[in-house]
N, C-alpha and C positions, 0 to 999 in steps of 0.2 A: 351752582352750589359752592359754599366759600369750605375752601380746605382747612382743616382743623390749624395748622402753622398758619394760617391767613389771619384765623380768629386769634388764635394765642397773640400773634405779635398786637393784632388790634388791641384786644383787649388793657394788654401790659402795656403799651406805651403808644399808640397812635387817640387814647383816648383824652381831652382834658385833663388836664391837673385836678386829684381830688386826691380826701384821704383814703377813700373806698372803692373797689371797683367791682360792681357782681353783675354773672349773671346765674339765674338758676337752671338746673337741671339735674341730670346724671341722677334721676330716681330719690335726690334724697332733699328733705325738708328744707328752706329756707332760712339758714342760721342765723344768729342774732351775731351783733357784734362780739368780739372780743373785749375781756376787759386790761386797761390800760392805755386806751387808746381812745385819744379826742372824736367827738361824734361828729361826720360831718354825712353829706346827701352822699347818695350812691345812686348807681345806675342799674337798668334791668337788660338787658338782649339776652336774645333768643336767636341762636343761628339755628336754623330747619333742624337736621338730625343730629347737627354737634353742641350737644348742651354743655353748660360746665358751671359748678358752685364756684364762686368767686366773692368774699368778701373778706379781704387784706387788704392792710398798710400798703401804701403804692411801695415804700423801700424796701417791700418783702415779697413782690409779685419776681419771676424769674427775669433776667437784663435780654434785652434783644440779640446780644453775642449768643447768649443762652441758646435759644431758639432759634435763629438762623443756622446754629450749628448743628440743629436735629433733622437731619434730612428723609430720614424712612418716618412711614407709619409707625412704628412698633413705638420709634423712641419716645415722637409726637403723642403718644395713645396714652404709654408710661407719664409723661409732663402731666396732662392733664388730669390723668387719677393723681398726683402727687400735690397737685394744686389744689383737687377737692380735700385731698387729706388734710393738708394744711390749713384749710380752712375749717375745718372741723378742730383741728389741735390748735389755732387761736379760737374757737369758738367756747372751747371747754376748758382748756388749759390758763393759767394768770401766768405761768412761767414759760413766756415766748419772746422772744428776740425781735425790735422795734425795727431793724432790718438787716438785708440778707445781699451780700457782696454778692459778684461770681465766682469766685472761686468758693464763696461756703455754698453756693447754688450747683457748683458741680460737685462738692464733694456730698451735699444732700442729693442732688441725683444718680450716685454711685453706690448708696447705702442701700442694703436688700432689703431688711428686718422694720422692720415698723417699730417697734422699742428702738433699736440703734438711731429710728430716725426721730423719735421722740426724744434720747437722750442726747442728742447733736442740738436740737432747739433746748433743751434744757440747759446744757451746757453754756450755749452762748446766750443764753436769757442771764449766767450770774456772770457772766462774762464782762458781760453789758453793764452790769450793776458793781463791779469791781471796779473796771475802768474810773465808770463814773466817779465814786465814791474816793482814787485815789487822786483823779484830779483835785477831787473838796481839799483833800489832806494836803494836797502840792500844793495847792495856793493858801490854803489856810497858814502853813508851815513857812511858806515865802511870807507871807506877812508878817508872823511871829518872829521869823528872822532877823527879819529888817527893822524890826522895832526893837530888838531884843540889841541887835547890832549897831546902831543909832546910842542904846545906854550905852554898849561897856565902852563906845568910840569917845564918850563925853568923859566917861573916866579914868580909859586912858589919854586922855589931853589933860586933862587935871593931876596927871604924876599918880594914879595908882598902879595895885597892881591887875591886870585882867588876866584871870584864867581862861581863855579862850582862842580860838584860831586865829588865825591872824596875830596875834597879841601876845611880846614876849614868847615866842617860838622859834628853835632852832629849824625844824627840819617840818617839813608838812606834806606828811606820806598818808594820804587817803586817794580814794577812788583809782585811778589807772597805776596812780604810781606805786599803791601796795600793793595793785598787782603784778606790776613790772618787777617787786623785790622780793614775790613772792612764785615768782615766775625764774627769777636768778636761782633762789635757793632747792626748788623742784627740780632743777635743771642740774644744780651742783650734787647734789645728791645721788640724782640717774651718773653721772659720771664718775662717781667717787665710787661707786661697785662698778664699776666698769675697770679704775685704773688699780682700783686692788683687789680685781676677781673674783668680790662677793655678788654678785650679780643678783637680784631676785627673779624669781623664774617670770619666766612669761604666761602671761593672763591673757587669754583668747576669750570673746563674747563670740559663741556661734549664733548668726544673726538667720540664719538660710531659712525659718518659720515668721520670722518679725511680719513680710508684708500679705501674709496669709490670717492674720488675726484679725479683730475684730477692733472697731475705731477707738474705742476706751481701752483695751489691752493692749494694742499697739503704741496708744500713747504712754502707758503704763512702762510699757520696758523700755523708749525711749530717755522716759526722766530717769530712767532709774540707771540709766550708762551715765547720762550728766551727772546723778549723786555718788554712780561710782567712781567719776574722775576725779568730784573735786573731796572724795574723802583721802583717795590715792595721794592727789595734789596737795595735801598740806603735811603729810605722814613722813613721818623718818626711813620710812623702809617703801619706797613707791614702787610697784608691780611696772614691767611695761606691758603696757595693757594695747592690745589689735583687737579691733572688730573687726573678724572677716563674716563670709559668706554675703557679705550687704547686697541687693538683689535691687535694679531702678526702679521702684516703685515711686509712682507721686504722691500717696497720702505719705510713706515713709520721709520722700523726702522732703515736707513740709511743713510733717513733726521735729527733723532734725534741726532745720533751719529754726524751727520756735526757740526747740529748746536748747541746741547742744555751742552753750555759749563757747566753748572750748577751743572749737573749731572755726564759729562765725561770729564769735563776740558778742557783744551786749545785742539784744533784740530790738530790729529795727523794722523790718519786714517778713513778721509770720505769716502775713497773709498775701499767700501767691497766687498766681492763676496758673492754671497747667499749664501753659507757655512758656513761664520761665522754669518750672518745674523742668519740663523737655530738653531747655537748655544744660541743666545741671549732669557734670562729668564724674561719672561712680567711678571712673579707673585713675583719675588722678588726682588720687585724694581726696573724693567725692567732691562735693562739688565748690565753686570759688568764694569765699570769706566777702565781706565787706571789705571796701576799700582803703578805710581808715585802721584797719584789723587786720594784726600780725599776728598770727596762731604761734603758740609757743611749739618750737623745732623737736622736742621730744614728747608733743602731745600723743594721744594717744592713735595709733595709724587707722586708717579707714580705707577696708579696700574688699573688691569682691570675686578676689581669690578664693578659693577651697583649701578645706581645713588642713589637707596635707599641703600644700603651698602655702600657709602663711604660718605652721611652724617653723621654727629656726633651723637652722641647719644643724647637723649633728645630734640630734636630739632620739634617738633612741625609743622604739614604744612602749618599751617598757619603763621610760621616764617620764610619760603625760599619765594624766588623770583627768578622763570627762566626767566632771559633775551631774548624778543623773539618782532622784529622789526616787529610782523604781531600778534603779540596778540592783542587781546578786550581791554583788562583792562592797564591804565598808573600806573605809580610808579610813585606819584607824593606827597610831603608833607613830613614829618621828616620820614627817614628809621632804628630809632632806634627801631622799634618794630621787624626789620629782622636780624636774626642770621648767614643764608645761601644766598649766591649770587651764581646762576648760568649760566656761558655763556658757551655758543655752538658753535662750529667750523662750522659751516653752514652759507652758502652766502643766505640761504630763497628764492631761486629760483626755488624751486622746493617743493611743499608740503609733501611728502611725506620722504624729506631728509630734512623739517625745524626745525628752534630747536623748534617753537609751535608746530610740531607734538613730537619731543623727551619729549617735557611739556608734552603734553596727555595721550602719551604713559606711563608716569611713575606715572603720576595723580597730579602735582605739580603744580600750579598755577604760569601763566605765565604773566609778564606784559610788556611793552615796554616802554621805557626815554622818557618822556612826551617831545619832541620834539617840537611836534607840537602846544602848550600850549605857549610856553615861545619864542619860536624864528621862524620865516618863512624858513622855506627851498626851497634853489633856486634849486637845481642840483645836484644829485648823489643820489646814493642809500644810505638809513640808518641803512648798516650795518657797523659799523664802527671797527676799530681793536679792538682784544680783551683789549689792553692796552688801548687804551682811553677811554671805557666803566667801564673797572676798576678805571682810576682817576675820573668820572665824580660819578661813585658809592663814592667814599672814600671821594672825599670831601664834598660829600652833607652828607653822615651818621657823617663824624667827623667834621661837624659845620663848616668847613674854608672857605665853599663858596654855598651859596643858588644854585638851581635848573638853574638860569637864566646864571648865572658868571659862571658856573662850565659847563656848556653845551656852552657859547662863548669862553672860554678859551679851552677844547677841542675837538672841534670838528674842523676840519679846514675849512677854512676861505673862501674858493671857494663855498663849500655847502652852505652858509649863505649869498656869500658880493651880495648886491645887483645890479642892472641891470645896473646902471648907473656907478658904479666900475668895474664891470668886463672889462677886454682889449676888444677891439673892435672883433669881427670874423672874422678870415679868408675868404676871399674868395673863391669860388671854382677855379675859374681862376687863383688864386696866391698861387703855393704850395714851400711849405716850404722844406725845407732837408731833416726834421723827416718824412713830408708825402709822399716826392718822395721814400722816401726807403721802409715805409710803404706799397706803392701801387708797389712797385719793388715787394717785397717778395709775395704778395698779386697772384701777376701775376704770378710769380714762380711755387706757389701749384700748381694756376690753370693748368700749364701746364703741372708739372709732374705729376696731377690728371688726367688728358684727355691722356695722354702717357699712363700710366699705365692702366690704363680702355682698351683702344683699344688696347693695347697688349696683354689685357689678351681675347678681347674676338676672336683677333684674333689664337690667341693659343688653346682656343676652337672648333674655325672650323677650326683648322689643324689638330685635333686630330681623334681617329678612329669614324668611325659614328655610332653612339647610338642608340638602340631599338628604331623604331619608337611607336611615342605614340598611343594610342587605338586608341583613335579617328582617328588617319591615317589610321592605319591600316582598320577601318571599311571603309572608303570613297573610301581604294584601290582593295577592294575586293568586288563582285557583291550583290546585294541583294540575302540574302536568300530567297527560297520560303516555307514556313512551309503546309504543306501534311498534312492534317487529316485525319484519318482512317473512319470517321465516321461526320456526321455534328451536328449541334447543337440543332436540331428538333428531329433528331432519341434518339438523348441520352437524352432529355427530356422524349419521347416518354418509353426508357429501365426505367428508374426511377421510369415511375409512375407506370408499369408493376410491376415493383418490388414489391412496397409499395404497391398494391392492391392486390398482391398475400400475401404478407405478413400479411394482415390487414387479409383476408379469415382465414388463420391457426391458426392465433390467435382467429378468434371466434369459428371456429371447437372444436378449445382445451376447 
């Protein structure tokens, strides 16, 4: 009999070149192609008891690193229900991904939720179409260029003037070089509180929940460190900003390397495999840059100390303030008596993963943006991104804008505008584009949620039949009848015999 990893590898890659490879089984229907994808022949096996639906793009079936690296049942058993999924979600779904690396084949085989793993293929379905579309625009653009470039060159040889690059220009500061001079003056500024003492306090991200979240939230607070550097990075008053608690996680740090240009430069390689992942150093300064890429020396630090070790020294508890949207106590009145600001990567939905309990946990008194004091809040939760909790910090501590101005300026404008501004409601009878697709995809899970279930349990009672359990077992067998040798009067009766012979030889003695 061929072992379920025998077939898999077969199947993915020991088979011809085609665009399709099936076989059927695992209880569920025969699916039709996917749409988007060129029709060509496919194939049918049938291995004895290991069945499996199979009808994918060969650049989307799992890479044979994949599968040699799944050595138990369990994992093997998992691949295979994840291959029928997926052929079911290009079966029903138009927004799916023309193919699938290994490292997005491991991080699709690390996702628990059936949504998360629908919105991983969702994602990289406009991922795909992004790409695509900015090539159009690179080469389209390169050619406007060049033709564009070709006139003013005719006009400047003929003694005009050209308003253009190259052409009649002293100094030509774009792409590295503004930011090399925008990297001087970020740098001049951290120093200039430093030699005359005004120091801005320190901005701690507590990161110790980031690799516990969920693949769209995690990537969430990721970008939102990258927007908060570079709003720091171009500001008169820059925060020094530490993210401690950072924890080696591989999705975390795969996100970093996408997104956090700060540290690894322009994006060159977001797409790793846990290998190099494994290689990457979270104690020294996470992990190594590109080669061509000099992080600026007062970027922001990265390291995965604990929150009492990566405050400053001398600093007082009663000079920090952890930001926490479910704390008791408001921050409200002049915040030049606080040295430390600290925000937390947690949405507060859950207590036990809030950043008021990461406050408790470390003993640091927690307060929340007096919100509620200065403005009405109509809608939405009051967790706001870590960037706008830092401008509404910086400008209430550096005087440019009171409590009230600095919480309307940023907070947006939906959570605040009131009942009579807001656009009127949908109705539920009148659905819009975004919600018919909405309840499309909606509909989607649901099915290949009820497909999947009832395949597996019918795969259950196809399977050999199981010990039955005790309790059968006793309802199928008769009662016992339990035989005493003796009743329970006579052996009353021996006992007391005993102990009154016993009691005699003791007084004889």
């Amino acid at each position: 009999m061929i072992r379920r990893s025998q077939f898999l590898r077969f199947l993915c890659h020991d088979l011809p070149a085609c665009s399709y490879r099936r076989g059927f089984g695992v209880g569920m229907p025969p699916p039709t192609r996917g749409e988007g994808f060129e029709k060509d022949s496919g194939s049918k096996f049938e291995v004895f008891g290991d069945k499996l639906n199979v009808e994918l793009p060969t650049a989307v079936l799992p890479p044979k690193e994949l599968i040699d690296s799944l050595k138990k049942t369990v994992q093997q058993e998992r691949l295979a229900q994840l291959i029928s999924e997926l052929t079911l979600i290009y079966k029903l779904s138009p927004e799916v991904p023309r193919k699938l690396t290994l490292s997005q084949w491991q991080r699709y085989y690390g996702l628990v939720d059936l949504r998360e793993r629908e919105d991983f293929l969702y994602t990289l379905h406009y991922e795909e179409i992004d790409e695509k579309r900015r090539r159009q625009l690179e080469a389209e653009d390169k050619e406007n260029r060049e033709r564009i470039s070709e006139k003013q060159q005719v006009l400047y040889d003929n003694g005009e003037m050209v308003y253009a690059r190259r052409f009649h220009e002293l100094h030509d500061i774009r792409g590295q070089e503004f930011r090399k001079q925008i990297d001087h003056m970020y740098g001049s500024r951290l120093l200039a509180q430093e030699r005359t003492d005004e120091r801005m306090p320190q901005l701690i991200v507590d990161c110790q929940f980031l690799s516990g979240l969920q693949e769209k939230q995690m990537s969430s607070f990721v970008r939102q460190i990258q927007s908060l550097h570079d709003r720091n990075w171009f500001h008169r008053n820059p925060f020094r900003i530490t993210l401690a608690n950072m924890t080696p996680h591989h999705n975390v740090a795969r996100l970093m390397k996408r997104y956090w240009t700060f540290h690894f430069g322009p994006q060159k390689a977001a797409d790793l495999s846990f290998a190099e992942m494994d290689e990457m150093n979270f104690d020294m300064e996470m992990m190594k840059a590109d080669a061509n890429f000099k992080a600026h020396p007062m970027a922001p630090r990265i390291t995965s100390l604990r929150m009492k070790e990566a405050i400053d020294s001398g600093v007082h508890r009663s000079q920090i303030a952890y930001i926490s949207s479910t704390a008791n106590n408001y921050l409200d009145g002049p915040l030049d008596r606080f040295k430390t600001f600290i925000l937390c990567t947690s949405l507060d939905h859950n207590s036990w993963t809030s950043s008021l309990h990461a406050a408790l946990g470390d003993k640091i008194p927690a307060y929340r943006l007096p919100f509620d004091r200065y403005v009405r809040w109509r809608k939405g939760g009051k967790v706001l991104p870590l960037c706008n909790q830092a401008e509404i910090l910086r400008d209430v501590y550096t005087g440019a804008r009171d409590w009230k101005s600095a919480i309307l300026t940023h907070v947006p404008e939906y959570h605040l505008a009131k009942q009579d501004e807001l656009p009127p409601p949908v109705p539920n009878s009148k659905l819009t584009p975004d919600r018919v697709k909405k309840l499309e995809r909606q509909q989607r899970l649901e099915i290949i949620d009820n497909i999947m279930k009832s395949s597996s349990l019918r795969k259950m009672d196809a399977s050999a039949p199981k010990k039955p359990r005790r309790d059968e077992e006793r309802a199928a067998k008769p009662p016992r009848i339990m035989v005493h040798r003796y009743s329970r009067e006579e052996r009353n009766r021996r006992r007391k015999a005993e102990a009154e012979a016993k009691a005699s030889s003791n007084a004889s003695n």
